[in-house]
C-alpha positions in Angstrom: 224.9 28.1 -26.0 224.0 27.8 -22.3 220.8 25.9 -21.3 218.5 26.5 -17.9 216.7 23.5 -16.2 214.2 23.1 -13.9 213.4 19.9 -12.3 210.5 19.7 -9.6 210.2 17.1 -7.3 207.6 16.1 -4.8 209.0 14.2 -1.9 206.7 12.3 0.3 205.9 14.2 3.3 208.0 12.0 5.8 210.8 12.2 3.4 211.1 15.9 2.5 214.0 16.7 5.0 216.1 14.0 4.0 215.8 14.2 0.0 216.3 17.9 0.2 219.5 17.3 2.6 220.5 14.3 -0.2 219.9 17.2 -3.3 221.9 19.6 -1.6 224.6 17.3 -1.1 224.4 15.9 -4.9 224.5 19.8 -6.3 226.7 21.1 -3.6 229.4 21.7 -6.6 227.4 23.7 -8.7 225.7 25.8 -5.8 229.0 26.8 -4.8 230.7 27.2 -8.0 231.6 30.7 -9.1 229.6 32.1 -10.5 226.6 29.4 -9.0 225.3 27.1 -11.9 222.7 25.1 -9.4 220.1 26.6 -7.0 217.4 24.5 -5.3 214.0 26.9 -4.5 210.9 25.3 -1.7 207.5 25.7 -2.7 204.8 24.1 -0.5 205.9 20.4 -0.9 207.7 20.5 -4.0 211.6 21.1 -4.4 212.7 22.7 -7.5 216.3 22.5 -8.9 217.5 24.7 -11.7 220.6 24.5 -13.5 222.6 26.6 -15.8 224.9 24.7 -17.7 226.8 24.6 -21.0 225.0 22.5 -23.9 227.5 20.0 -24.0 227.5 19.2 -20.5 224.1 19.1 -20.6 224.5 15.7 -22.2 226.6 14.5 -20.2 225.4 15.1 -16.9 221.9 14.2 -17.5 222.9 10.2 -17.6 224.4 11.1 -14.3 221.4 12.5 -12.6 218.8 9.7 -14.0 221.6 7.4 -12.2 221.4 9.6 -9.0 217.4 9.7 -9.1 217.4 5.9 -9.5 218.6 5.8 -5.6 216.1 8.2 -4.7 213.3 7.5 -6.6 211.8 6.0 -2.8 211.3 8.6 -1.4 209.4 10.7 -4.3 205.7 10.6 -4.9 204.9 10.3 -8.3 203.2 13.1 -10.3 202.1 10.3 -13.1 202.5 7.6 -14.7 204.3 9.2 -17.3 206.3 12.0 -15.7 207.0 9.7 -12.7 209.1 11.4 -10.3 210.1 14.7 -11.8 208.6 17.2 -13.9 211.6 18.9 -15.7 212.0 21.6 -18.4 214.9 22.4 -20.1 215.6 25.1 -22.7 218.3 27.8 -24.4 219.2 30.6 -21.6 218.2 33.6 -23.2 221.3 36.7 -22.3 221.5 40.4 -22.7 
């Protein structure tokens, strides 16, 4: 079973450019796998990333991204105290 994620983030204004050159670099793999299992979207001042991935490496790449947030988490706002630095969904891909 595939999975579809979608992460937003908010960068602060002064940082937008430079954590949305830093996800592009960090999903460059995916955006130009084929077929394309990451895409980044701009909305106002949020970034969105979406993924389409198998369920297993789901898992496994998850740990991987916390890590990669952890370096980056300076130049987010935060949405809350809970959510912190991301709002993210995840759920089953639904194909014809």
């Amino acid at each position: 079973m595939k999975k579809l994620s979608i992460i937003r983030f908010k960068p602060k204004p002064e940082n937008f450019q430079e954590f949305l050159q830093n996800l592009r670099q960090n999903s460059s793999q995916g955006r130009t796998a084929i077929p394309p299992t990451h895409y980044l979207m701009t909305h106002g001042d949020e970034i969105y990333a979406v993924a389409i991935r198998d369920a297993d490496a789901l898992q496994e790449r998850s740990a991987e991204g916390v890590n990669w947030l952890d370096t980056q988490r300076h130049l987010l706002q935060e949405y809350n105290e809970v959510d912190r630095h991301t709002l993210p969904v995840t759920g089953d891909l639904v194909e014809d």
